[in-house]
N, C-alpha and C positions, 0 to 999 in steps of 0.2 A: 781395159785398164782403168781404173778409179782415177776422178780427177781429185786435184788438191783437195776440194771443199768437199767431196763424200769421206777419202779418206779420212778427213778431219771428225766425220760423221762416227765411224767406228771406235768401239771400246779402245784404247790404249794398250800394253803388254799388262801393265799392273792393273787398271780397271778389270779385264780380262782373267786374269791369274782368280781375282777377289769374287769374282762374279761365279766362277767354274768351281773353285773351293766352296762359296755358298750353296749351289745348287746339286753341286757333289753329294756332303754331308748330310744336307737337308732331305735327301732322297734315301741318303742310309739312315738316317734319324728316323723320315717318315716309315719309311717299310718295316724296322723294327717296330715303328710303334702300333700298325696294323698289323705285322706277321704279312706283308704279301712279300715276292720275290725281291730283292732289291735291284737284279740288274733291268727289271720292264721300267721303276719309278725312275730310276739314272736314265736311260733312253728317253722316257716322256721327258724327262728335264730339261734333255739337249734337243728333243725337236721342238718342243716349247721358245727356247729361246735362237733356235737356230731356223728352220724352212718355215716352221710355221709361224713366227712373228713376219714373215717377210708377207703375209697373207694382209696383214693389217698395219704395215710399216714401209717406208719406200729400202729398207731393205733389211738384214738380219739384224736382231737386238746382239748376238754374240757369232762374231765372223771369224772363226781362228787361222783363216789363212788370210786374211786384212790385218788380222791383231797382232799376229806375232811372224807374219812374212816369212822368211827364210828358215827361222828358227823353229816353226812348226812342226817337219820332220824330226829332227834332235830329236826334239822334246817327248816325242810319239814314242821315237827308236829306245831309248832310253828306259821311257816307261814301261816300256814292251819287254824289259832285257830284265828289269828288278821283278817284276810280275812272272815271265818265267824262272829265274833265279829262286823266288818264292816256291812254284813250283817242283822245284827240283830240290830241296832243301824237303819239301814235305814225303820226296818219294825215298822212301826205307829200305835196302836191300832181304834185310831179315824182314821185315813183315811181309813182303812180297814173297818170300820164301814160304810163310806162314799160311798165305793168303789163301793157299790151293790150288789146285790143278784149275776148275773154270776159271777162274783168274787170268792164271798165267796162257791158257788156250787163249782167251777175250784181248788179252795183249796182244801175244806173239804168233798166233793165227788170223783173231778175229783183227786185227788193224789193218793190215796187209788189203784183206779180203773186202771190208768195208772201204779200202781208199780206191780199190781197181771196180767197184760198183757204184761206190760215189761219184767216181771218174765217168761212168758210164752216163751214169742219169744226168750231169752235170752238163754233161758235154750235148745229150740227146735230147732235153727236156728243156736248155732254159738258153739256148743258142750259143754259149761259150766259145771261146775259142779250145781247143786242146790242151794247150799248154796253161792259160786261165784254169779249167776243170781240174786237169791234174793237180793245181798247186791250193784248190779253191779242198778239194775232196780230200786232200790232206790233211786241212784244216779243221773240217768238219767229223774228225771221227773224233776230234774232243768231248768228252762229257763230262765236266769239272765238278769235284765236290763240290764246289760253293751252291751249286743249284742241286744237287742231287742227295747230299746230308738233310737239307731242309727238306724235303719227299719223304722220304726216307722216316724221319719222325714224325712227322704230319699223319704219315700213314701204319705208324706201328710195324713196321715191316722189318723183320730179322732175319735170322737162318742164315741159309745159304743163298739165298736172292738177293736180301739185304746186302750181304757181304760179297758178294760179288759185284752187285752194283758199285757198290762204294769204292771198292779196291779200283775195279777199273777205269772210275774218274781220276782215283789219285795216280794210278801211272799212267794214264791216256794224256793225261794233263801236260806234261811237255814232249809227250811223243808225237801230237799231232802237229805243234810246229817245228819239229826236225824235222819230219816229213816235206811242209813247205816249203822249211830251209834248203832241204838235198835238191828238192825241187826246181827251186828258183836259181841254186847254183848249176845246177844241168843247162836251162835255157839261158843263162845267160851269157854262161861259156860257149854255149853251141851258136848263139849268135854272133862270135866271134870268129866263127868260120875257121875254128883250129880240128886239127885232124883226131878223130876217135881217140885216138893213143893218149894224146897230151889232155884232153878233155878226161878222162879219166882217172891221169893220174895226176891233175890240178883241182880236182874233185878230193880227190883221196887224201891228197896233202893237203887241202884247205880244212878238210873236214878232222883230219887227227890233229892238226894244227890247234884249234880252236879247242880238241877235246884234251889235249895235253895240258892248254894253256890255262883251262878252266880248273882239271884237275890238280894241276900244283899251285895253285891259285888256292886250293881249298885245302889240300897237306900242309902248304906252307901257313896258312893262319890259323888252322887247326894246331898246330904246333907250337905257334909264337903265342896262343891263348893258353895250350898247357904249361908251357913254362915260363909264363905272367911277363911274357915283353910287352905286353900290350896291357895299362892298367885298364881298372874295371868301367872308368866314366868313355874310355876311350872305347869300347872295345865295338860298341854299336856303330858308332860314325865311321870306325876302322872297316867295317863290313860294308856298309854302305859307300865309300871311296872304293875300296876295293874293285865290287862288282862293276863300276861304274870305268875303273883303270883296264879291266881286265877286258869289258867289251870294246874298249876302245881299242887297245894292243889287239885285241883280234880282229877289227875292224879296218887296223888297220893295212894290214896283210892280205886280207879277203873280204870282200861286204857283202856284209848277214852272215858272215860265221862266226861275229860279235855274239848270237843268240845261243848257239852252239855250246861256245865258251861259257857264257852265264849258266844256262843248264847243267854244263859239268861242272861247275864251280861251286852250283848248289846242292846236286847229287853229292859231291864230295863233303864238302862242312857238313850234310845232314847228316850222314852215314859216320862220321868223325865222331868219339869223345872229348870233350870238355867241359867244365865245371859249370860254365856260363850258356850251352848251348839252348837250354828253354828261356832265358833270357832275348838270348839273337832273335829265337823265335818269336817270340814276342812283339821285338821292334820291328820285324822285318813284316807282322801280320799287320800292325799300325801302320807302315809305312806303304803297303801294298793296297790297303783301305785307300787309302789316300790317292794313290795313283789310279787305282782302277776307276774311282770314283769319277779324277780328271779325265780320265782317257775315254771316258763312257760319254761324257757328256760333250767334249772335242770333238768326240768321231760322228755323233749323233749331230750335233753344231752343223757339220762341214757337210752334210747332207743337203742335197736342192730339192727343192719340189717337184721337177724336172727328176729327179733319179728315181727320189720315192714313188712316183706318178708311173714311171716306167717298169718300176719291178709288181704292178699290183698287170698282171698277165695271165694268159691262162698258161702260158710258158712255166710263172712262177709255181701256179698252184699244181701244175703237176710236177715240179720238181720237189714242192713239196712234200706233196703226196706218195711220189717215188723212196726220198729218204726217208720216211715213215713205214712205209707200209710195202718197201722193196728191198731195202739196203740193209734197212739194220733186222727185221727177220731173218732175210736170209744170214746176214754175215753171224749171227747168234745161233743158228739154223746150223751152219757150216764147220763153227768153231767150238761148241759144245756136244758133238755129236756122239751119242752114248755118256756124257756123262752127267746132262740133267734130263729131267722128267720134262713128259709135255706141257703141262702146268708150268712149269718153273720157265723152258725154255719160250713161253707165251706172253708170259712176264715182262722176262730182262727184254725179249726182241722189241718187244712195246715201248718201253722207258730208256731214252734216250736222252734228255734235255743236253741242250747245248748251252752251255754261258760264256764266261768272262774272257778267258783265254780264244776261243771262238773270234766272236765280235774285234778283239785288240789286234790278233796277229792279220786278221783279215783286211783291217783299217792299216798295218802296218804295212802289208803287202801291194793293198790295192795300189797305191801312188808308183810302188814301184815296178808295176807290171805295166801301167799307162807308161811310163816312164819309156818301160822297154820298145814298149811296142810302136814307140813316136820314133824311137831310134832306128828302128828296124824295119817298121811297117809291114810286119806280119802278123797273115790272119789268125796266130798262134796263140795270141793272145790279147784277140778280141774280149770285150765284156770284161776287162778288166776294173774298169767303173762302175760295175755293179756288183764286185761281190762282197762290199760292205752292205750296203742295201739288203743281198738274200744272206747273210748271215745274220742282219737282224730282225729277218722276217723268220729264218728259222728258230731263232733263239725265244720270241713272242712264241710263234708257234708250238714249237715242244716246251717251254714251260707252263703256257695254260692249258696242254692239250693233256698233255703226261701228270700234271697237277691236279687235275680236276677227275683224272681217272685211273692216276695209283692205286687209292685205296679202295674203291668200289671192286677194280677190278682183282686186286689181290683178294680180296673176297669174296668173289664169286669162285675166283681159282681156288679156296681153300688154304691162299697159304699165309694170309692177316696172321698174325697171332689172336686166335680163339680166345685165350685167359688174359682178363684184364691186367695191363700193366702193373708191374709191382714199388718196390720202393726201391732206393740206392741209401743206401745208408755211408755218411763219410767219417772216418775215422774211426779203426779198431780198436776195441780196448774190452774188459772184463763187459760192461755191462750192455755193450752195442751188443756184442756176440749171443748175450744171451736173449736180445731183444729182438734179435735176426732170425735165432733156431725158436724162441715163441712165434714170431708171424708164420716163417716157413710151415710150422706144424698146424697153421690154421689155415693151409695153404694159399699163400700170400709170398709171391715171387719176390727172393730180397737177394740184390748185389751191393756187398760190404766195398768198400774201394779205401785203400791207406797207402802210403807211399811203402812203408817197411812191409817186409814182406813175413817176417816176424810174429808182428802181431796179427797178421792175417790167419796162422796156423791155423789159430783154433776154431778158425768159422771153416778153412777150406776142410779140415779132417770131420767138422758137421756138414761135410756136405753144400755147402753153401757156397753160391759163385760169388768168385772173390776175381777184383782187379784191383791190382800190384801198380800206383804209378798218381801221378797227380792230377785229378780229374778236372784241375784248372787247364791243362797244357793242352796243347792243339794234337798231342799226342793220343790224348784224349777222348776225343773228337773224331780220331779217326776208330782206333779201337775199343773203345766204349760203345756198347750195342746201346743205345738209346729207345731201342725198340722195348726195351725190358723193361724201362722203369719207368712211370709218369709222376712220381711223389720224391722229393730230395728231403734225406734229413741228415743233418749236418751234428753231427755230437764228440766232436774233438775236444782235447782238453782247449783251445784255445778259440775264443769268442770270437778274437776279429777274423779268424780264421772262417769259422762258420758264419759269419754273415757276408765275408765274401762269396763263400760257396755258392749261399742263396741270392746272391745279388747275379752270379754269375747265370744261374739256372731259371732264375726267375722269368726273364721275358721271352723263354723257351718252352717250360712249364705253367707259368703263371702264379703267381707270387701267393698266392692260397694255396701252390702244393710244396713250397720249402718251406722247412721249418727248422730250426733250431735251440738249443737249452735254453731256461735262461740266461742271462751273463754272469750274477751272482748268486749266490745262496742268501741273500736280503733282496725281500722285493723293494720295488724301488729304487735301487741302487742308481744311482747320478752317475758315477763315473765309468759306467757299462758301452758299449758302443750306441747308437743313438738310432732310436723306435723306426724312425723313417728309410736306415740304411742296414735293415737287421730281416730275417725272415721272420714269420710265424713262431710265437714262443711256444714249444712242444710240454704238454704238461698244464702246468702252472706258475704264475709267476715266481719268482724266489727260488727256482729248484734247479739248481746249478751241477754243475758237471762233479764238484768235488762232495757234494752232499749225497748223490747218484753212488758216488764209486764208494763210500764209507759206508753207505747201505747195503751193496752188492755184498763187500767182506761181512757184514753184518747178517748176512744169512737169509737177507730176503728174498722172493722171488719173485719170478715173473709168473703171472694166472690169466687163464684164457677162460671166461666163464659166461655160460649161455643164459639168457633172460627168459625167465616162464613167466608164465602165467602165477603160479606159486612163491618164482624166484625174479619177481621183478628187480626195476635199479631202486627203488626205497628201501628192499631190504639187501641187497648190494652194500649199497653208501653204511646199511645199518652192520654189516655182517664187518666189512672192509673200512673204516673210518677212516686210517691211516694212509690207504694204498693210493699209489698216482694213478690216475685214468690215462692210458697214453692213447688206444685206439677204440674203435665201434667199427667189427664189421656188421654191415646191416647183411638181412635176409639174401637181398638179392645179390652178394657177395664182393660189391661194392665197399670202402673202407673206407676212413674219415677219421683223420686224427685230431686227436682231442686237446685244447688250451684254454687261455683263460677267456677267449669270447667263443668259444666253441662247444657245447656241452654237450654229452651225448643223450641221443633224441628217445632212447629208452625202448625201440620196439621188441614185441615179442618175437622170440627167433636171432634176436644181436647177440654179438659176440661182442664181449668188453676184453680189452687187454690191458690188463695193469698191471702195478709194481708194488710191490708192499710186505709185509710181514706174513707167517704162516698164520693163518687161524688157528686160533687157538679153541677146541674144543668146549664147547657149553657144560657147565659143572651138574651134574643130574640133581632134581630138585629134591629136596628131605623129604620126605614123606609124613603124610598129615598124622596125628596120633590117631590110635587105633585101626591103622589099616599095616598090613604087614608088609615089609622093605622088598622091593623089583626084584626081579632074579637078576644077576647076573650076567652080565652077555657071553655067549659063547663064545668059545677059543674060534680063532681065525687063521687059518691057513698063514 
């Protein structure tokens, strides 16, 4: 127990709040601004100011069970219930539909399979108690998109590996804490020494309880939003109270079927129509930033040296080593069996990372398995103090293990994408379309994306992959093969439109590969959106979207034309005077799109793509006196 004068020593609740919100952001700021993972920079942040200042401090710089006392739990359980709610609002019924058969096998086989060998190794490898293991191995068949989308890109990686990775973090993502959930409501009904019968069907009521309360929870504001009870300023805060009313009514009925209820309250809204729902999404993706970023750096805080000290064992490292290279082959091994190839299934069994959901539910859990086991004093669930500690010894582990050996090893397996990434073109219209079926035909992968599905016809009837939907939305994100395209170019009729695009793709791509029109049809134009928050001007300056489309009706075209030796770019520019440069693919098949500080580098073997007028045939020259006039050219087929 603290005496007066240390308490006095520690952060405040508000010093406290200010210090975790700085350290939060600053670690999602920094990882964006390097490209490394952002849940290892959030970890360093919190051991930074939590065990390891105590190295050089008479105790921690940020102590969050001295800061905020009682209120600690809350604040945890809370964060924990919006973060899955997040969750569950991103898992789709139709796209899961969509997704495939290995998919839905890696669900509804491989979870199963992966928790009763998680269970295993947990229990044999790192001393657990049983009931610890069981609810720990639950935990861990999470592999959440936030860590597995960034791979995923990093490594060009598509298909059907791609897409099977991906899908099954998005629905593994709240299934692995139902799992804990059912878990922790098993043990701690059976510690209550009630007879089989009544333990199963307070199980079963607690659990439809929470799933009812969630789902009309998300009918009834699905509802109230389609027929505008709810106005528009209101309608985020209304979400956010909601979630927050709906785990507590569950909570209060049953504890920890609060997380239950959130889940199906987000499953429900997600899978709902309304006018406003990529909105919700939105605030609910800012407000989850937020949380996650707290919860990351509390949990990591409330860490001793003493714990961390203890889980560096050889206990740990073959637990690690088990759920690497035991658990998740086999259970990919077991659950795709006949329907991938060995390559593929060598793959996915390999790439695993654990993240955010991981680490949160595990910190949520852990307090209340010690909890149980003071009450109980069974060896059931021993090690319940340490599986915050090996959750984030696993989540280091498989993100720089699986990180650093995605993409060598997808290429070694043959199944990288071989052809260099192509472009995403945003926004259909007369002139994109035709700008799409010129690179295609210079073989150069191009996916057109516009909301209407309208204007899309005419690139999907050329053949051309088209997505129908708004490449800003988190929808986006999940169905948008990323693997396809490393060049964004944004050519909507609308400018701030297009340099959000590019702002959007930018620190994923790198702001040399968006580009957009200019803003006007006058260079220089002042009133345009502004040089510092705009992509790459594709072209030349002044050459605006409305000057582009009155050329298109004007009959010009697009021309793909190869550089000799005979037909360098001097007599290009001499042949073409008028026509816009848009791209240069060089020899080695590499591409390079062209603006006003970009010029093309002219080698023998490039391919120029431009835009311009037909040529117009050279007029045959008179002939000198006294020599007699050219024959005629023959007739041509």
């Amino acid at each position: 127990m603290a005496t007066p004068a240390e308490t006095a020593a520690f952060l405040t609740p508000v010093e406290a709040v200010a210090l975790i919100g700085v350290l939060g952001m600053g670690a999602q700021w920094l990882a964006w601004r390097l490209q490394l993972p952002a849940i290892v920079l959030m970890s360093v942040a919190g051991l930074i100011v939590g065990p390891v200042s105590t190295l050089i401090l008479p105790h921690p710089l940020l102590e969050p069970g001295e800061s905020f006392g009682d209120l600690l739990r809350p604040i945890v359980s809370l964060a924990v219930a919006i973060i899955l709610f997040e969750g569950g609002m991103a898992l789709k019924f139709s796209d899961l539909r969509e997704s495939g058969a290995v998919v839905r096998r890696l669900v509804f086989v491989g979870a199963p399979v992966a928790w009763i060998l998680g269970t295993i190794v947990c229990y044999y490898f790192t001393g657990l108690g049983l009931g610890t293991a069981i609810l720990f191995a639950g935990i861990l068949i999470v592999t959440g998109p936030t860590v597995i989308m960034p791979l995923l890109r990093q490594s060009k990686l598509g298909g059907r590996v791609g897409k099977a990775l991906k899908w099954e973090g998005i629905v593994n993502d709240p299934v692995g804490a139902l799992f804990a959930v059912a878990a922790f409501e098993v043990f701690r009904v059976l510690a209550s020494e009630q007879s089989a019968v009544s333990i199963l069907v307070w199980i079963a009521f607690a659990v439809l309880f929470g799933t009812v309360i969630g789902i009309l929870a998300g009918i009834g504001l699905s509802r109230a939003f389609r027929n505008a009870w709810v106005p528009e300023f209101l309608k985020a805060p209304v979400i956010l109270i909601s979630v927050l009313a709906c785990y507590a009514l569950a909570e209060a009925v049953e504890h920890e079927i609060g997380l239950v209820a959130v889940t199906a309250f987000g499953m429900a809204l997600g899978n709902s129509k309304f006018a406003s729902l990529q909105d919700m999404r939105r605030f609910k993706e800012n407000i989850a930033v937020i949380l996650i970023s707290g919860v990351f750096v509390i949990l990591t805080a409330d860490l001793t040296v003493e714990t961390i000290v203890s889980a560096f064992t050889w206990e740990t490292a073959f637990f690690l080593l088990g759920m690497l290279f035991l658990v998740r082959p086999l259970t990919v091994f077991i659950a795709t069996w006949g329907e991938l190839s060995w390559r593929e299934s060598l793959l996915i069994g390999w790439i695993a990372p654990r993240g955010i959901v991981a680490v949160a539910v595990s910190g949520f859990f852990a307090g209340r398995l010690v909890s149980l086991q003071s009450e109980t004093g069974s060896s059931l669930f021993a090690g319940a103090e340490q599986i915050t500690a090996l959750a984030f010894a696993i989540v280091f582990v498989t993100v720089i293990a699986h990180g650093f050996t995605i993409g060598p090893l997808a290429r070694y397996l043959k199944l990288a994408r071989s052809k260099p990434a192509g472009v995403l073109l945003v926004g259909a219209n007369a002139w994109s379309t035709g700008l799409a079926k010129t690179l295609q035909d210079a073989d150069v992968e191009v996916v057109m994306a516009d909301t209407d599905l309208r204007r899309l016809r005419p690139a999907r009837e050329a053949g051309i992959s088209a997505f129908t939907g708004e490449v800003l939305s988190e929808a986006a994100e999940h169905r948008l093969d990323h693997a396809l395209f490393s060049t964004v170019i944004s050519v909507s009729a609308n400018d701030y439109y297009n340099a959000l695009v590019c702002r959007h793709f930018g620190p994923e791509l790198g702001r040399d590969r968006t580009f957009q029109l200019s803003s006007t049809d006058k260079d220089g134009d002042s009133l345009g959106v502004p040089t510092a928050t705009r992509g790459r001007t594709l072209m030349r300056a002044g050459r605006g979207y409305d000057s582009l489309i009155r050329d298109h009706y004007r009959k010009w075209q697009f021309h793909k034309t190869e550089l000799t030796e005979k037909y360098d770019m001097e007599k290009f520019r001499e042949d073409r005077p008028e026509a816009d440069l848009i791209a240069e693919i060089r020899p080695d098949g590499t591409i390079q799109f062209l603006g006003p500080e970009r010029p093309p580098k002219g080698e023998l073997g490039s391919r120029i793509i431009s835009f311009g007028p037909e040529v117009s045939p050279k007029p045959t020259p008179e002939p000198s006196s006294g020599q007699p006039p050219a024959d005629p050219p023959l007739p041509t087929a």
